[in-house]
N, CA, C and O atoms as a Tinker XYZ file with bonds, in Angstrom:
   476  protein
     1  N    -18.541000   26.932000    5.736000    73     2
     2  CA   -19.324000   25.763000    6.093000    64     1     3
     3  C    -18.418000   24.740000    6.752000    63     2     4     5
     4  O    -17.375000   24.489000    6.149000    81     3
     5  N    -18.713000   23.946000    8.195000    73     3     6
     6  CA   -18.176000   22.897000    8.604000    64     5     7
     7  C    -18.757000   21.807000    8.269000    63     6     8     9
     8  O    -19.955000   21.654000    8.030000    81     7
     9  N    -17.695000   20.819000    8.238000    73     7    10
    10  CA   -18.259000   19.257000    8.234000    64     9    11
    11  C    -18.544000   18.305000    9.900000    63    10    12    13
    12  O    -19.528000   17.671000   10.281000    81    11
    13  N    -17.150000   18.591000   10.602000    73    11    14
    14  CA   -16.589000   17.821000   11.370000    64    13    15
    15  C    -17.494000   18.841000   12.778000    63    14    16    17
    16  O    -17.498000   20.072000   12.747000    81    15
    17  N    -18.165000   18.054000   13.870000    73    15    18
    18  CA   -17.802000   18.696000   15.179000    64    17    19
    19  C    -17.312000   18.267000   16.271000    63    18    20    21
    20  O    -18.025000   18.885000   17.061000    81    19
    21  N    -16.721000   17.752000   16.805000    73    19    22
    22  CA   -15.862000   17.695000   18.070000    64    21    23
    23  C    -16.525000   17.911000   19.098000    63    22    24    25
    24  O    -16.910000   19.070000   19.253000    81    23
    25  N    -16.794000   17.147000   19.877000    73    23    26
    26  CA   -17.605000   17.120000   21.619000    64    25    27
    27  C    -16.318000   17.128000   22.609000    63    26    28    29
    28  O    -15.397000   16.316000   22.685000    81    27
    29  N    -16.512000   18.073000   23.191000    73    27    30
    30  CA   -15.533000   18.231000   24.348000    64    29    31
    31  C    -15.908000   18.502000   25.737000    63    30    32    33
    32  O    -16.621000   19.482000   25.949000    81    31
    33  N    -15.464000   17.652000   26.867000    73    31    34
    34  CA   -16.322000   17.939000   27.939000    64    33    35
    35  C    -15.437000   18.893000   28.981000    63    34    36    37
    36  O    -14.250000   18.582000   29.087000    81    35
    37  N    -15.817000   19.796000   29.600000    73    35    38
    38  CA   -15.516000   20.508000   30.500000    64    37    39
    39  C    -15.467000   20.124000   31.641000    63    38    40    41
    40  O    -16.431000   20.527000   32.292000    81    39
    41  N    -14.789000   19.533000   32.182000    73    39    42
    42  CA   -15.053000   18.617000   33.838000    64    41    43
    43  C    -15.098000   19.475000   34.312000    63    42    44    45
    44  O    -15.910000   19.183000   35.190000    81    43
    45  N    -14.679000   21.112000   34.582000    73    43    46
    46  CA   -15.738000   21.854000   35.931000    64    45    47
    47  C    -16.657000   22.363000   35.941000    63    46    48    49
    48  O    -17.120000   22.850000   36.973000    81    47
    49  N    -17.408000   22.441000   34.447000    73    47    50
    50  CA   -18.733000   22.727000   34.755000    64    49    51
    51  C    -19.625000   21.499000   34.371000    63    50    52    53
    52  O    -20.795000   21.478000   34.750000    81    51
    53  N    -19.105000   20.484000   33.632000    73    51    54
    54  CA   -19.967000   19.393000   33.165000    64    53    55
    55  C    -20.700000   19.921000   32.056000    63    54    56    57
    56  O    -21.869000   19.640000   31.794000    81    55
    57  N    -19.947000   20.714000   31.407000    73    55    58
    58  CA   -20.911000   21.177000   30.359000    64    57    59
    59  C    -20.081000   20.954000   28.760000    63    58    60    61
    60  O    -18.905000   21.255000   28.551000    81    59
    61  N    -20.999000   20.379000   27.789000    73    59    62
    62  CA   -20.737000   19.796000   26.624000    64    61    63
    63  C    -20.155000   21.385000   25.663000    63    62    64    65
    64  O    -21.047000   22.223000   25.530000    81    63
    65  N    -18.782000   21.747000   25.057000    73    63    66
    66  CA   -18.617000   22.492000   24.522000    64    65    67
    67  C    -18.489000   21.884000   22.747000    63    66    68    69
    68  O    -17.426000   21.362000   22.411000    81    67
    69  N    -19.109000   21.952000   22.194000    73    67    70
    70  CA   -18.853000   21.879000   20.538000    64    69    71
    71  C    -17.815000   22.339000   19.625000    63    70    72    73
    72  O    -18.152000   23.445000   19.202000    81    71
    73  N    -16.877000   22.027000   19.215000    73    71    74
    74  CA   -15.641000   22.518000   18.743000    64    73    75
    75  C    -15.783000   22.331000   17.110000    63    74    76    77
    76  O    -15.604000   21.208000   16.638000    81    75
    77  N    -16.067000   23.308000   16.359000    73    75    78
    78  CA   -16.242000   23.108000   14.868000    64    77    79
    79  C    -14.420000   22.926000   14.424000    63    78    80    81
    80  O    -13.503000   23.739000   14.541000    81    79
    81  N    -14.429000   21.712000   13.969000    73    79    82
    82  CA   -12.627000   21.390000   13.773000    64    81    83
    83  C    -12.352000   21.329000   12.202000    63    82    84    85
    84  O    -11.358000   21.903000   11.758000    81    83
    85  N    -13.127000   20.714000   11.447000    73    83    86
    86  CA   -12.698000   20.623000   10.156000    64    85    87
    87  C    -13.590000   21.527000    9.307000    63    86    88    89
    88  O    -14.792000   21.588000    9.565000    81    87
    89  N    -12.904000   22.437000    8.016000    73    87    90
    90  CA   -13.951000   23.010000    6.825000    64    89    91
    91  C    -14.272000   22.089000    5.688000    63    90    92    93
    92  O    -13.668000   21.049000    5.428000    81    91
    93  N    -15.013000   22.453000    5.219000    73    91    94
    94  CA   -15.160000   21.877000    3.815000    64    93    95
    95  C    -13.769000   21.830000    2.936000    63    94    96    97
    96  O    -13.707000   20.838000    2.210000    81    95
    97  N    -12.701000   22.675000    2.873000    73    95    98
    98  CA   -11.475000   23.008000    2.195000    64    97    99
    99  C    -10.749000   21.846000    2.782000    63    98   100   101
   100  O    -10.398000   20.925000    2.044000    81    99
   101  N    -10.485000   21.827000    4.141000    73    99   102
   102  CA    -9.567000   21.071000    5.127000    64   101   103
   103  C    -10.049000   19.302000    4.406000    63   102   104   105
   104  O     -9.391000   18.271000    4.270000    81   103
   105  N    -11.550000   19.678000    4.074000    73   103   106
   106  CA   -11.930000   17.658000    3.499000    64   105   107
   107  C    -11.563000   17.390000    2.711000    63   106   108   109
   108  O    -10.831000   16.400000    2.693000    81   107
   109  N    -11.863000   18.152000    1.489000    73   107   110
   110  CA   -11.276000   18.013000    0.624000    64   109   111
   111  C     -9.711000   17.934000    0.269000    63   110   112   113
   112  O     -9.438000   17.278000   -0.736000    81   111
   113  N     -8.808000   18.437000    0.872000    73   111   114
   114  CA    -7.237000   18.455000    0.387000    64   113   115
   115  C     -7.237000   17.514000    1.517000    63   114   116   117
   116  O     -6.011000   17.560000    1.626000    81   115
   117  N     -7.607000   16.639000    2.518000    73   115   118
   118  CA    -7.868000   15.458000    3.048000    64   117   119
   119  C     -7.595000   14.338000    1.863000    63   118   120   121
   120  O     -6.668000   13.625000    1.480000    81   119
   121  N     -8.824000   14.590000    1.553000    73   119   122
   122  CA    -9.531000   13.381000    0.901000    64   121   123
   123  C     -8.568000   13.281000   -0.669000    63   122   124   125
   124  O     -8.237000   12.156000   -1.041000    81   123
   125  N     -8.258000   14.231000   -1.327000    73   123   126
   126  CA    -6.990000   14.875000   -2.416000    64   125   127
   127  C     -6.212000   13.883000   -1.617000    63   126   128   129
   128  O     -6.687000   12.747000   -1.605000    81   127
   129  N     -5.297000   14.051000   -1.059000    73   127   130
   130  CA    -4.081000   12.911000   -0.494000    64   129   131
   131  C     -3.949000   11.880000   -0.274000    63   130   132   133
   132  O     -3.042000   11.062000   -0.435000    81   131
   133  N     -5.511000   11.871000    0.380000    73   131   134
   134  CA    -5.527000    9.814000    0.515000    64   133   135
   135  C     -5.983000    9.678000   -0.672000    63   134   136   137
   136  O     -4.797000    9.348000   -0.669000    81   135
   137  N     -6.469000    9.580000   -1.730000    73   135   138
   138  CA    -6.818000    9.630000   -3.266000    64   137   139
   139  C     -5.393000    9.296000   -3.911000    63   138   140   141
   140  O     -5.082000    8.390000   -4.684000    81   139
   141  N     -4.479000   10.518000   -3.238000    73   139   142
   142  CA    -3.311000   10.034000   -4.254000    64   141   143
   143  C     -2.228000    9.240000   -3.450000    63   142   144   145
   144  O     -1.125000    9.476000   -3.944000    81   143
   145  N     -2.180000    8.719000   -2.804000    73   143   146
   146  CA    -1.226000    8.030000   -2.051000    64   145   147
   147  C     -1.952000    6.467000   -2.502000    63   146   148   149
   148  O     -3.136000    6.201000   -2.709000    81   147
   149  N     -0.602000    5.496000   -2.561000    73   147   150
   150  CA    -0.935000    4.329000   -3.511000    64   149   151
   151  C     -1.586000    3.595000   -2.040000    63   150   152   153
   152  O     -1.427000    4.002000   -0.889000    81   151
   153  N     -2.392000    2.341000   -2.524000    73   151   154
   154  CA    -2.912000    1.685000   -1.600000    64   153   155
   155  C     -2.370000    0.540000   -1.479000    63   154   156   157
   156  O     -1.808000    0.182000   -2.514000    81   155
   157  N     -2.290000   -0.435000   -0.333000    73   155   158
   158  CA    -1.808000   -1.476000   -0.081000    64   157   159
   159  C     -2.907000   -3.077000   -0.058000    63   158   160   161
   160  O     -3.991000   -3.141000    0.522000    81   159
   161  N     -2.373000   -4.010000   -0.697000    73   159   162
   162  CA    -3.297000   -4.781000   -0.047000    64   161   163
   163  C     -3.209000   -5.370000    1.050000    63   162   164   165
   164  O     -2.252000   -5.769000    1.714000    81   163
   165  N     -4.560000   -5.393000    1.215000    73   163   166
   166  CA    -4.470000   -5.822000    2.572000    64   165   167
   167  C     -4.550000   -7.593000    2.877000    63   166   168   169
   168  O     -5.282000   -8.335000    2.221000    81   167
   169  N     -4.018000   -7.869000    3.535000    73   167   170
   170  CA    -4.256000   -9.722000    4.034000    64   169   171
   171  C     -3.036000   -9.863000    3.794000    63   170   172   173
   172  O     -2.231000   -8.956000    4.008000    81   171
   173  N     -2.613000  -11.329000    3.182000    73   171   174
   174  CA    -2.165000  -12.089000    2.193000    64   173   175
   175  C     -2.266000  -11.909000    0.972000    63   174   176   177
   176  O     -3.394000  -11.815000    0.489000    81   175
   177  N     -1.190000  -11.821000    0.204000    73   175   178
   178  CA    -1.398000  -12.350000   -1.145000    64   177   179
   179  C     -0.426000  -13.396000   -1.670000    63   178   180   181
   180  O      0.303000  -14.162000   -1.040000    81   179
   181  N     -0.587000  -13.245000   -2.922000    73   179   182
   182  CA     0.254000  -14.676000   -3.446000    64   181   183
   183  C      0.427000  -14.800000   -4.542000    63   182   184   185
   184  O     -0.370000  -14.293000   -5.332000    81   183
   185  N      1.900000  -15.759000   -5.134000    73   183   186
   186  CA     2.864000  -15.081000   -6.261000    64   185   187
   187  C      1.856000  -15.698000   -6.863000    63   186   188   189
   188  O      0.974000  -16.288000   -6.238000    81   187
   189  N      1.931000  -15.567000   -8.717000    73   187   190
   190  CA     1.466000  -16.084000   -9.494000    64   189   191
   191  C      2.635000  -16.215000  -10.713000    63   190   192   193
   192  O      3.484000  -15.326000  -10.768000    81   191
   193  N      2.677000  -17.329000  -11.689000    73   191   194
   194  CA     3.566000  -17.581000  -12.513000    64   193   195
   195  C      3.796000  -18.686000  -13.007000    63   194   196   197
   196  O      2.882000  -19.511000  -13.009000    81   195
   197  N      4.811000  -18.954000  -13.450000    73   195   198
   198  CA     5.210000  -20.237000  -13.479000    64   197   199
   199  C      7.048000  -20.429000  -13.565000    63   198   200   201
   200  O      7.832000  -19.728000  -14.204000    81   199
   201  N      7.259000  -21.257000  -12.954000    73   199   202
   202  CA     8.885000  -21.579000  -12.754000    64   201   203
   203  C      9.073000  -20.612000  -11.444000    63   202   204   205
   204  O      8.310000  -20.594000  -10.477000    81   203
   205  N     10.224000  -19.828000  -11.611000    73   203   206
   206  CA    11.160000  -19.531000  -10.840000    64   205   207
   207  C     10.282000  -17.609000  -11.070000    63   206   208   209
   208  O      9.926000  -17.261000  -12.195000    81   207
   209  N     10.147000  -16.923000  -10.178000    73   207   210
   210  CA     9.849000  -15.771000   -9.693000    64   209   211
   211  C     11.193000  -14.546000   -9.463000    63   210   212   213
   212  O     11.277000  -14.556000   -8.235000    81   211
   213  N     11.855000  -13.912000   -9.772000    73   211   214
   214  CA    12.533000  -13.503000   -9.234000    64   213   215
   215  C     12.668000  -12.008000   -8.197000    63   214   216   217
   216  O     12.482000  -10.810000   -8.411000    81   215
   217  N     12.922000  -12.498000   -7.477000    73   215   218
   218  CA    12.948000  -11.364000   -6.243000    64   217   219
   219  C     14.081000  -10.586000   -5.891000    63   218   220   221
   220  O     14.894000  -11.151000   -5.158000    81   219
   221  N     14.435000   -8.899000   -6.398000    73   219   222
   222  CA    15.302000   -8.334000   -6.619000    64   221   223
   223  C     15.231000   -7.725000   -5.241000    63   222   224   225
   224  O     14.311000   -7.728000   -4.422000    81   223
   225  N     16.637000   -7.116000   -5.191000    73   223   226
   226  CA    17.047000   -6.204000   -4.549000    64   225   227
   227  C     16.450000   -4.663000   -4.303000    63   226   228   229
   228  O     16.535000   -3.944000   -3.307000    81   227
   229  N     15.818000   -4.436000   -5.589000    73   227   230
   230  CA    15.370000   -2.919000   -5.887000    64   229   231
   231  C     13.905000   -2.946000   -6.646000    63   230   232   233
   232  O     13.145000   -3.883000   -6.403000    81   231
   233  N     13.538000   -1.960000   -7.521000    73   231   234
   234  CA    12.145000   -1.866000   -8.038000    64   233   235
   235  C     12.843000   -1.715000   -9.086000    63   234   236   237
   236  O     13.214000   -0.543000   -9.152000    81   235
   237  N     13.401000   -2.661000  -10.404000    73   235   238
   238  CA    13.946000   -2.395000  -11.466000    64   237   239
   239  C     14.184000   -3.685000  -11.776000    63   238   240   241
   240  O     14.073000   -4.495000  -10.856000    81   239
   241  N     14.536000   -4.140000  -13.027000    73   239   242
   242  CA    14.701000   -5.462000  -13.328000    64   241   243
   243  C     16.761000   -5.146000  -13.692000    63   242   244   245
   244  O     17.454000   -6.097000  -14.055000    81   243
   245  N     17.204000   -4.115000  -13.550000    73   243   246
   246  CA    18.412000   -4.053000  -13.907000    64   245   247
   247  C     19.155000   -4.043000  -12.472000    63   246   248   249
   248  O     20.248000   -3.559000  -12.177000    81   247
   249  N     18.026000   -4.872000  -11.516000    73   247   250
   250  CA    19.233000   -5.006000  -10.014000    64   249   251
   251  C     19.375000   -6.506000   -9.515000    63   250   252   253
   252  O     18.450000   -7.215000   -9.912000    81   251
   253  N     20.109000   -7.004000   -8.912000    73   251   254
   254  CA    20.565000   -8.241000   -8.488000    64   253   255
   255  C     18.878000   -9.109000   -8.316000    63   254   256   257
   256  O     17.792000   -8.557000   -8.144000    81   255
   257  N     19.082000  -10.169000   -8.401000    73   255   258
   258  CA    17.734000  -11.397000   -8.040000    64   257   259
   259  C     18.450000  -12.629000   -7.612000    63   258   260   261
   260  O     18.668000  -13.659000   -8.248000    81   259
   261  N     18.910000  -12.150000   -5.850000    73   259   262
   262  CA    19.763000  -13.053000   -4.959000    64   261   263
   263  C     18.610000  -14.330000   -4.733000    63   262   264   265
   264  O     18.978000  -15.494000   -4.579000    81   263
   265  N     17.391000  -13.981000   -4.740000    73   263   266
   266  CA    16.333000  -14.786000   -4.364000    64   265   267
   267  C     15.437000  -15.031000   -5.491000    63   266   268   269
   268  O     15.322000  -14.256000   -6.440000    81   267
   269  N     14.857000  -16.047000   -5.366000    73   267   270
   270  CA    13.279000  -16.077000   -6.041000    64   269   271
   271  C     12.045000  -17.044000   -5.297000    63   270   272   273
   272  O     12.234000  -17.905000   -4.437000    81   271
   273  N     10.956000  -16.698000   -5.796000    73   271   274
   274  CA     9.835000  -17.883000   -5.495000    64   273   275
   275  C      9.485000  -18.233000   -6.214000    63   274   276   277
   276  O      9.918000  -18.144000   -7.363000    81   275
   277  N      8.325000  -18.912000   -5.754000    73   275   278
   278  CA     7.450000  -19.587000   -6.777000    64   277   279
   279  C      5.792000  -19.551000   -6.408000    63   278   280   281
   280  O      5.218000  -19.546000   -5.319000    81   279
   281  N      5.254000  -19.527000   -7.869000    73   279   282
   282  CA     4.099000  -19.861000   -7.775000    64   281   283
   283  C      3.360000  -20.455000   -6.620000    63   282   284   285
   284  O      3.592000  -21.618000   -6.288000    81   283
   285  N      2.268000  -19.538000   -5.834000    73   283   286
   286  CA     1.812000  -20.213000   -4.510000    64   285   287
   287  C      2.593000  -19.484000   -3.029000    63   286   288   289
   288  O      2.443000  -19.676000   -1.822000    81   287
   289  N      3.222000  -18.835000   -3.619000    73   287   290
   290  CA     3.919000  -18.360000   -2.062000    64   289   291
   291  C      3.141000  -17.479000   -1.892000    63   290   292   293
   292  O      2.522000  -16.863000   -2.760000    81   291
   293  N      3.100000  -17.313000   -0.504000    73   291   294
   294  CA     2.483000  -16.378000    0.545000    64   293   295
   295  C      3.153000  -14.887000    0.810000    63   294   296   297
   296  O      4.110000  -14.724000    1.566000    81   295
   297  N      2.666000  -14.089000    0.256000    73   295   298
   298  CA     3.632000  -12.960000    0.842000    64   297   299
   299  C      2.515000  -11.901000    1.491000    63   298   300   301
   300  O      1.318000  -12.026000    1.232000    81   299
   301  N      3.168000  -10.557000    2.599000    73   299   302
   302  CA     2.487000   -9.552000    2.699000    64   301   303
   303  C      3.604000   -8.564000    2.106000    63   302   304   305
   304  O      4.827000   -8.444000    2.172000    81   303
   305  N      2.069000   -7.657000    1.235000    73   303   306
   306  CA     2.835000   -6.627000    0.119000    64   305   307
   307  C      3.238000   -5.060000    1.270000    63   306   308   309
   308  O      2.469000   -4.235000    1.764000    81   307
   309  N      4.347000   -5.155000    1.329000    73   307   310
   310  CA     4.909000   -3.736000    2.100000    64   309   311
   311  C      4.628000   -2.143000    1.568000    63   310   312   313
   312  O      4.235000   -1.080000    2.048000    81   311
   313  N      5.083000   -2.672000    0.280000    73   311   314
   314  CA     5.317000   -1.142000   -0.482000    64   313   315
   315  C      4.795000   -1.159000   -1.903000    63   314   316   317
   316  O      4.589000   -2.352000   -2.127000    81   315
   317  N      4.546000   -0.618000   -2.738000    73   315   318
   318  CA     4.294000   -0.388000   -4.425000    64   317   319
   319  C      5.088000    0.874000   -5.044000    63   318   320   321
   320  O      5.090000    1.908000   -4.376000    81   319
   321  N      5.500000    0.859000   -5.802000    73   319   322
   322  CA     6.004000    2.142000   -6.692000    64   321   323
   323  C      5.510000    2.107000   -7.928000    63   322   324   325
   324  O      4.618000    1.302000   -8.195000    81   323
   325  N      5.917000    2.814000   -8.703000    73   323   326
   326  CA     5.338000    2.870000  -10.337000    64   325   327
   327  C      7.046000    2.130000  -10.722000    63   326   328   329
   328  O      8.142000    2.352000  -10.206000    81   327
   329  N      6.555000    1.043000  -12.037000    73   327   330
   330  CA     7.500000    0.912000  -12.681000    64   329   331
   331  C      7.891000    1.772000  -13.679000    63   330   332   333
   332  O      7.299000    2.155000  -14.689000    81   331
   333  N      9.280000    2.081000  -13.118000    73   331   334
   334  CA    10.165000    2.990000  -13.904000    64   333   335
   335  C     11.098000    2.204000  -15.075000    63   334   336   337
   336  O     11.908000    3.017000  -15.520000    81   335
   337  N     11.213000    1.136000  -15.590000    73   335   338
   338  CA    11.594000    0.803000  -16.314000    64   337   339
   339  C     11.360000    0.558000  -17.873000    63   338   340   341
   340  O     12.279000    0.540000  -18.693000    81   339
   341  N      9.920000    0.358000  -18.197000    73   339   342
   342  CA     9.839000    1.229000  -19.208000    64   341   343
   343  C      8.703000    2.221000  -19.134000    63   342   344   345
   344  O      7.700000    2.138000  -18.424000    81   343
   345  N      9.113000    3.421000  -20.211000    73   343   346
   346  CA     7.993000    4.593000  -19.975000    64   345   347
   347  C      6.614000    4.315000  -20.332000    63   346   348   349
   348  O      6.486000    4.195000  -21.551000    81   347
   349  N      5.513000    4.169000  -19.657000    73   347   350
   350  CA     4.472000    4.292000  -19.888000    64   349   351
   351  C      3.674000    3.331000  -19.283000    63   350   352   353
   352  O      2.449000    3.259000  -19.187000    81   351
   353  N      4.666000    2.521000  -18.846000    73   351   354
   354  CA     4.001000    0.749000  -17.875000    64   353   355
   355  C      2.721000    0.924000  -16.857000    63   354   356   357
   356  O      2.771000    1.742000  -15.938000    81   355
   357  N      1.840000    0.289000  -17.034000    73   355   358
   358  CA     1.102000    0.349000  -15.724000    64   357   359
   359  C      1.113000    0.053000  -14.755000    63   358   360   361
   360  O      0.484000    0.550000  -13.820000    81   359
   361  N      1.920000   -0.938000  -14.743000    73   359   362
   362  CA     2.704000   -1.946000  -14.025000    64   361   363
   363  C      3.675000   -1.356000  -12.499000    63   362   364   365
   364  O      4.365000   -0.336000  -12.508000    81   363
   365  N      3.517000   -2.197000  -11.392000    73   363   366
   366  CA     4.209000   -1.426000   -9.972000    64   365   367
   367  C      5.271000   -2.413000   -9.648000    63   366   368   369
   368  O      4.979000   -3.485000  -10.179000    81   367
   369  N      5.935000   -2.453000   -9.255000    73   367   370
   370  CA     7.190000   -2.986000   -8.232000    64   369   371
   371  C      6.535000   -3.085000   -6.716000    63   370   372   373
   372  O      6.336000   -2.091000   -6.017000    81   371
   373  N      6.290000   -4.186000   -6.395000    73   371   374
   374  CA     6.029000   -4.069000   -4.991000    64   373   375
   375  C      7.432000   -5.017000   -3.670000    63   374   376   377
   376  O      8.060000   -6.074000   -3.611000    81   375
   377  N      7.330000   -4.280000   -3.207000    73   375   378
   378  CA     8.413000   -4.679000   -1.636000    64   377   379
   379  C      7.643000   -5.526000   -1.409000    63   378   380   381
   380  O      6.525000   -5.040000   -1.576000    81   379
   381  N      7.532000   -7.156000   -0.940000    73   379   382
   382  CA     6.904000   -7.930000   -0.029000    64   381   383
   383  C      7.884000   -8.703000    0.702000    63   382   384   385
   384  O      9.091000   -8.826000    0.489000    81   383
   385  N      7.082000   -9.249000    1.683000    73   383   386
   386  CA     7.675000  -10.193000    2.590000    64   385   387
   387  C      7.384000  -11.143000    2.587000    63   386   388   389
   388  O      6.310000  -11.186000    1.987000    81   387
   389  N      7.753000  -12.361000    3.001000    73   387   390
   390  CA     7.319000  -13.878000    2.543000    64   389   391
   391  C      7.118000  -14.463000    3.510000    63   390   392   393
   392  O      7.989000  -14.755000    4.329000    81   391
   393  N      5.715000  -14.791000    3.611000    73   391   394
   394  CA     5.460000  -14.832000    5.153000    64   393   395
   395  C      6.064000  -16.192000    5.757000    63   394   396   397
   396  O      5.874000  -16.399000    6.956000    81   395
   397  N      6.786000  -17.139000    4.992000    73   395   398
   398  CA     6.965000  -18.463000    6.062000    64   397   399
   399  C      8.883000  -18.037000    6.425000    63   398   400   401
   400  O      9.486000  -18.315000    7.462000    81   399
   401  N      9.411000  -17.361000    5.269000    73   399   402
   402  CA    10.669000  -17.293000    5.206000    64   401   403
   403  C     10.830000  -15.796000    5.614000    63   402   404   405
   404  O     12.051000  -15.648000    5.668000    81   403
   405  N     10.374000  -14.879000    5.856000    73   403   406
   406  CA    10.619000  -13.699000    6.453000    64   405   407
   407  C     10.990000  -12.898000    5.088000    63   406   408   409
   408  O     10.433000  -11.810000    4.939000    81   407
   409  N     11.926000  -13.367000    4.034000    73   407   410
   410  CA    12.892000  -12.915000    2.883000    64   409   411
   411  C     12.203000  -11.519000    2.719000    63   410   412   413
   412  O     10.985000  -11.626000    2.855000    81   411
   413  N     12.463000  -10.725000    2.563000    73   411   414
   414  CA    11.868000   -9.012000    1.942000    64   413   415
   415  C     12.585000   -8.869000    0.153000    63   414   416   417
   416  O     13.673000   -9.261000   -0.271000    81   415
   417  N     11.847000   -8.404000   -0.315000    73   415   418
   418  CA    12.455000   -7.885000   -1.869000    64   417   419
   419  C     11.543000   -7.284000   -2.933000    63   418   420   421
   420  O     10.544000   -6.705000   -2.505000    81   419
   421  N     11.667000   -7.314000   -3.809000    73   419   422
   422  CA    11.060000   -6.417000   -4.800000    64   421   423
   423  C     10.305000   -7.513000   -6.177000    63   422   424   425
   424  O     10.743000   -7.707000   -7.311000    81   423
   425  N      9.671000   -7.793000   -5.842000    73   423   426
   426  CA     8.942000   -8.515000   -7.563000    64   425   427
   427  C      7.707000   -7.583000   -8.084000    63   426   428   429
   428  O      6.851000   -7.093000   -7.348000    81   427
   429  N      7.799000   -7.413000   -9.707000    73   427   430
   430  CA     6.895000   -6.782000  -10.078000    64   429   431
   431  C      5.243000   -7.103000   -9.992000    63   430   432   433
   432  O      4.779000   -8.231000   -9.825000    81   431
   433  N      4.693000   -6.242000  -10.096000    73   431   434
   434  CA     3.332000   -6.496000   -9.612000    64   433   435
   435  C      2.545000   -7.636000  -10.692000    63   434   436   437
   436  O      1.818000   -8.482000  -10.171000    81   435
   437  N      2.694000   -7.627000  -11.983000    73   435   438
   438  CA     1.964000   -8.560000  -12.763000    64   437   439
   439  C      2.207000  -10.211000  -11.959000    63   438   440   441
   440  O      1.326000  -11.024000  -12.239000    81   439
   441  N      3.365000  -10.724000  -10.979000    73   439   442
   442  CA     3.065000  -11.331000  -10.538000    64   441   443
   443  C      2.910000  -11.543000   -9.165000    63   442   444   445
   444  O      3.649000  -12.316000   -8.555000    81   443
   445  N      1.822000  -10.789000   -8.524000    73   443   446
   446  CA     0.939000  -10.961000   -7.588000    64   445   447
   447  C     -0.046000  -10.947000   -7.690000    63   446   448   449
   448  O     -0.538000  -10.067000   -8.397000    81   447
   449  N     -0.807000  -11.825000   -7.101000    73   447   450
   450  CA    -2.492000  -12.170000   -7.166000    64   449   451
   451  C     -2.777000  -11.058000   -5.795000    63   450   452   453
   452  O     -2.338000  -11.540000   -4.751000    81   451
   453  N     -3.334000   -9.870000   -5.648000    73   451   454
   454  CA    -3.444000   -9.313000   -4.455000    64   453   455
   455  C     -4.595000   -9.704000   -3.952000    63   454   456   457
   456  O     -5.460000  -10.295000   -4.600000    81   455
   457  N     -4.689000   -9.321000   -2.476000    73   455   458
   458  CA    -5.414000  -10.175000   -1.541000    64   457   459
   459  C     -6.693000   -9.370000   -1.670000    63   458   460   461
   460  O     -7.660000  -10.127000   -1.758000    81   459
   461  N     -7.022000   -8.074000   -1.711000    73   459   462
   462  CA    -7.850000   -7.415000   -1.905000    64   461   463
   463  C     -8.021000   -7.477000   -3.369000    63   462   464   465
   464  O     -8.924000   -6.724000   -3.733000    81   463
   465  N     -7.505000   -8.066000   -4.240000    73   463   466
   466  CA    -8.259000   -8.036000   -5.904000    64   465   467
   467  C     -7.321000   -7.115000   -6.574000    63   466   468   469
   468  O     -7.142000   -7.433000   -7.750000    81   467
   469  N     -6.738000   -6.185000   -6.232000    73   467   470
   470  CA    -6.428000   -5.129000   -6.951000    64   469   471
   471  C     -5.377000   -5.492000   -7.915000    63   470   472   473
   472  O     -5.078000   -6.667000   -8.130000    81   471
   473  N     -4.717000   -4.318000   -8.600000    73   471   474
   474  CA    -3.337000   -5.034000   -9.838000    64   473   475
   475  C     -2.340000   -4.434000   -9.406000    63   474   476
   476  O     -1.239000   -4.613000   -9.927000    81   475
C-alpha cells in the first residue's frame, strides 16, 4: 500500500506521469524518528528564577559558569540534551543564545520559560 504520490511532468509529451514514492513502512520509520528526535522551541524564550542564573560551559553542573543571567532574559534555545547528572532527572540542559548579548552556553531547562510552553 502507498501513501505519498508524486506528479511529474514530462515536457515532451506534456503528459502527467504519477510516481508512487513513499510505503506505508517508509511513514512510519519516518514518523518513528521525528517522534524521537528532541524538539526545539520555537520563538523566544526566557530565563526564569531568581538572582543570578548560571550559564556553563557544558550540559553538567560540574563545568565552569564564566557567565550568568538573570531572570527576564531573552534567549533562543539551540540545543536540549537529557540531564546526565543525576540518574533518573527529567530535566534537559539546553544550549541557548542570548539574544541582546549574542553569549551561547548551557543552563538547565527548569530555568526556562519556553516559548512554545514546553519543559
Amino acid at each position: 500500500m502507498k501513501l505519498l504520490k508524486k506528479l511529474t511532468v514530462n515536457h515532451d509529451s506534456r503528459s502527467l506521469i504519477a510516481a508512487k514514492t513513499l510505503s506505508v513502512v517508509g511513514a512510519l520509520a519516518l514518523s518513528v524518528v521525528l517522534i524521537s528526535l528532541p524538539t526545539l522551541a520555537r520563538g523566544i524564550s526566557t530565563l526564569r528564577g531568581s538572582g543570578r542564573i548560571n550559564v556553563r560551559t557544558q550540559p553538567t553542573i560540574n563545568s565552569p559558569a564564566p557567565q550568568y543571567g538573570l531572570a527576564g532574559d531573552q534567549v533562543k534555545v539551540l540545543e536540549c540534551v537529557q540531564d546526565r547528572d543525576k540518574k533518573g532527572s527529567d530535566l534537559n540542559w539546553c544550549k541557548v543564545q542570548f539574544v541582546r548579548s549574542k553569549a551561547v552556553g548551557w543552563i538547565r531547562s527548569d530555568f526556562i520559560i519556553f516559548a512554545d510552553g514546553g519543559e
